[in-house]
C-alpha positions in Angstrom: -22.3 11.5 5.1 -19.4 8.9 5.6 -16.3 10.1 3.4 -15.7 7.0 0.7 -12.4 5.5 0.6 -11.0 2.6 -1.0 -11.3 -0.4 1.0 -8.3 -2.5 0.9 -8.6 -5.4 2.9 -10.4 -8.6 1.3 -11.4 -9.3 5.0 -13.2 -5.9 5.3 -14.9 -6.7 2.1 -15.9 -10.0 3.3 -17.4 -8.4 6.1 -19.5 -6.2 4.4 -21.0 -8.5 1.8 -21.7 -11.3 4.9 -23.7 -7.9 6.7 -25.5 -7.4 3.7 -27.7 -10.2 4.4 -28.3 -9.0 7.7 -26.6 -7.4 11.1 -24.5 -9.5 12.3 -22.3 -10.2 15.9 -18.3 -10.1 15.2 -18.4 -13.8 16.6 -21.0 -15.0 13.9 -18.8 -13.2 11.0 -15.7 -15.5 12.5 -18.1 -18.9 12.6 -19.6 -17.9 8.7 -15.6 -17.4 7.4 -15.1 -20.7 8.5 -18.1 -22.3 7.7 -18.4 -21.3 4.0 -14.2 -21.7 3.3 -13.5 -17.8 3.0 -10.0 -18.8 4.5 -9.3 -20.7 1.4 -9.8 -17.2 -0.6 -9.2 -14.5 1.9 -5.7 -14.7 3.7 -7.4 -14.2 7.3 -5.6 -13.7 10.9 -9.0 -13.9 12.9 -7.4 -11.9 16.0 -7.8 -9.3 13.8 -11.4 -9.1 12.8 -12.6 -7.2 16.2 -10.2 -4.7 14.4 -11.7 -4.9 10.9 -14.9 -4.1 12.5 -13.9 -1.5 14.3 -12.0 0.1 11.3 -15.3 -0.5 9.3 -17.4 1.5 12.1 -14.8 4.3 12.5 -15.3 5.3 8.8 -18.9 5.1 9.0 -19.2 2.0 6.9 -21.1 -0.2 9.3 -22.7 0.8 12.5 -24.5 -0.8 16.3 -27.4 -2.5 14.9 -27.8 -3.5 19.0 -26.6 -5.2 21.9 -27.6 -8.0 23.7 -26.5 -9.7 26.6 -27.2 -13.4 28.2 -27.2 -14.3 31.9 -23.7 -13.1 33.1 -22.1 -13.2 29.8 -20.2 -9.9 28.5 -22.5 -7.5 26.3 -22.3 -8.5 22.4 -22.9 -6.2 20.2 -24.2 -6.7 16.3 -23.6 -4.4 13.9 -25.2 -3.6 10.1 -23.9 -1.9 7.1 -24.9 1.3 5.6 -25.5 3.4 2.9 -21.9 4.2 2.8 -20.8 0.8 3.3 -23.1 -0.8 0.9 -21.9 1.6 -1.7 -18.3 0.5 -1.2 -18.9 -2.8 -0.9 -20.4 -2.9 -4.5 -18.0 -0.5 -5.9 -15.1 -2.7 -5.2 -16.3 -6.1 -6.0 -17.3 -4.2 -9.7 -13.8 -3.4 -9.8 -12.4 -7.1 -8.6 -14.8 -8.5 -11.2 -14.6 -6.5 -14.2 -10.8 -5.5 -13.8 -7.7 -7.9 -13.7 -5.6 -6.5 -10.9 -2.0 -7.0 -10.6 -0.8 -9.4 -8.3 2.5 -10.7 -6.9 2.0 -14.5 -6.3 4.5 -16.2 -4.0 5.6 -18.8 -6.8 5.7 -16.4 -9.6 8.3 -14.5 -7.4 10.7 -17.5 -6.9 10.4 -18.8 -10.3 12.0 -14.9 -11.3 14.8 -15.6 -8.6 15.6 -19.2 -9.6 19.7 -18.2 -10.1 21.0 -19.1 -7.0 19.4 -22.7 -7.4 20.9 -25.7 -9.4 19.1 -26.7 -11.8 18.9 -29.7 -10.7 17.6 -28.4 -7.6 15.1 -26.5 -9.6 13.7 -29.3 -11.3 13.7 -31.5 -8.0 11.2 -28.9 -6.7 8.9 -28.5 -9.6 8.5 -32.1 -9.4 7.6 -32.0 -5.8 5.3 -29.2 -6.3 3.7 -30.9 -9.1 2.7 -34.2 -6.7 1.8 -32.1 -4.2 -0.8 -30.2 -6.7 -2.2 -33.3 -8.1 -2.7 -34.1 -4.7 -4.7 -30.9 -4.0 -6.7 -31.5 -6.7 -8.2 -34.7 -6.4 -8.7 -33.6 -2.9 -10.4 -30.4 -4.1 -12.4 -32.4 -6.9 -13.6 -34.8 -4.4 -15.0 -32.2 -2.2 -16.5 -30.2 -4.6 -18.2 -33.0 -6.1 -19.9 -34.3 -2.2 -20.6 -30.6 -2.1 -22.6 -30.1 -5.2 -25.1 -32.8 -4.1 -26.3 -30.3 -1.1 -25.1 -26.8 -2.2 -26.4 -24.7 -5.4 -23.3 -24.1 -7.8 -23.3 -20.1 -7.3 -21.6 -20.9 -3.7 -19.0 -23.1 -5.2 -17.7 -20.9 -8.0 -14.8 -19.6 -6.2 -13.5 -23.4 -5.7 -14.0 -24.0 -9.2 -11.7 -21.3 -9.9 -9.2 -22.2 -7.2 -9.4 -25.9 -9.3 -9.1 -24.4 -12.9 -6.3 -22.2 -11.3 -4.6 -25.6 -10.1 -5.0 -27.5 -13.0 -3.7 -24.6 -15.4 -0.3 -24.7 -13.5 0.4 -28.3 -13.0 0.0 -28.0 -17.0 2.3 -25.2 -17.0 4.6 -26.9 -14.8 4.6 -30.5 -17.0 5.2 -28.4 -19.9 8.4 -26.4 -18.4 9.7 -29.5 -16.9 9.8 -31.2 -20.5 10.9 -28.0 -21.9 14.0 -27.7 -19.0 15.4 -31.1 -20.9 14.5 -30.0 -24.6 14.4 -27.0 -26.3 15.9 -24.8 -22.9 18.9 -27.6 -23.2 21.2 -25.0 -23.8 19.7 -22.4 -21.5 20.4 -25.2 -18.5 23.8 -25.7 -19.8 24.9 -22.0 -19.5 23.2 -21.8 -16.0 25.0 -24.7 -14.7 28.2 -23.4 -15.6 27.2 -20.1 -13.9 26.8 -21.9 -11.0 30.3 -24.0 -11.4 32.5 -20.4 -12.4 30.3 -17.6 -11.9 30.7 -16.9 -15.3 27.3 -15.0 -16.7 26.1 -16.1 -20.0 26.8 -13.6 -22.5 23.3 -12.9 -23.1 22.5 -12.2 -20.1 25.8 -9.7 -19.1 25.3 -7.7 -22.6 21.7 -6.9 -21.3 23.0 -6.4 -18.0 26.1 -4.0 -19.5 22.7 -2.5 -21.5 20.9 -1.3 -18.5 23.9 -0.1 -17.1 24.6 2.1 -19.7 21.0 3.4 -19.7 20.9 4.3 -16.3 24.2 6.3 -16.4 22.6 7.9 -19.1 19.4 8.7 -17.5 21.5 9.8 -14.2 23.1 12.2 -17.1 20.2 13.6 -17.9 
């Protein structure tokens, strides 16, 4: 019996739930990605599916369903999933579904690292950002809705989320934008000057001069 392990690449996953309909060829996987938008889900480098595969086969998670080959054309070889495989294939999509899992998005990450910036510069970026989703989804709107006339809503869901993710920011984004020139008035003030004289709002250095003191206190201990 395969030894389970967590699998921790959404590609490997993706693999395993497209051989679940049947044994598939490492070339067809590529063409199905594609075909059905995984790559606007799934973060994917395609040169390195032959060595999801592989890594899927090595732990006894899929295995050579056959090989074929076509007039002078190299061997191909399919593979399907198995017991094992199928087992953690449906463990971790209970877990992705049922459980909210912590993740480090890109524009979370600047928006905690905005110090450096004017604000002025800030602002100029949240405006572009804010055109440039609109942009995405009416593009994303239109598609979905030519889509829906040919394809059953269960294999759009994930674009509906992808468009209720989009539209819950720009809101987000209008609302700190009018917030940046109301009630966080003062908040921009302090930052600017920061940026003119270095000087740290006093705020900001009594919870700085706060952790300080309780990390000399736990290097005490």
């Amino acid at each position: 019996m395969a030894k389970r392990r967590p699998v921790s690449n959404p590609l490997a996953l993706a693999v395993l739930a497209f051989m679940f309909a049947r044994p598939m060829y490492p070339y067809e996987l590529a063409t199905m990605l594609r075909e059905t938008g995984k790559d606007q889900v799934i973060k994917i480098n395609w040169g390195s599916l032959y060595t999801v595969v592989q890594n899927l086969e090595k732990h006894g998670l899929i295995k050579v369903a056959g090989t074929t080959r076509q007039g002078g054309r190299p061997e191909r070889t399919a593979y399907e999933l198995t017991d094992a495989g199928l087992a953690e294939m449906r463990d971790w999509l209970r877990e992705l579904l049922s459980e909210p899992q912590r993740e480090y998005p890109l524009f979370a990450t600047a928006l905690s690292l905005i110090g450096p910036l004017a604000p002025e510069e800030f602002v100029e970026m949240l405006e572009e950002r804010l055109i440039t989703l609109k942009q995405g989804i009416a593009s994303l709107e239109a598609e979905l809705t030519k889509a829906r006339e040919q394809v059953p809503r269960m294999f759009l869901i994930e674009s509906e989320y992808l468009l209720a993710i989009r539209k819950a920011e720009v809101a987000y984004v209008t609302d700190l934008l009018a917030d940046l020139s109301g009630p966080m008035k003062d908040e921009v003030e302090a930052w600017r000057k920061f940026q003119q004289t270095g000087e740290l709002p006093a705020d900001l250095e009594e919870l700085l001069a706060q952790s300080s003191g309780a990390q000399k206190e736990a290097d005490q201990d």
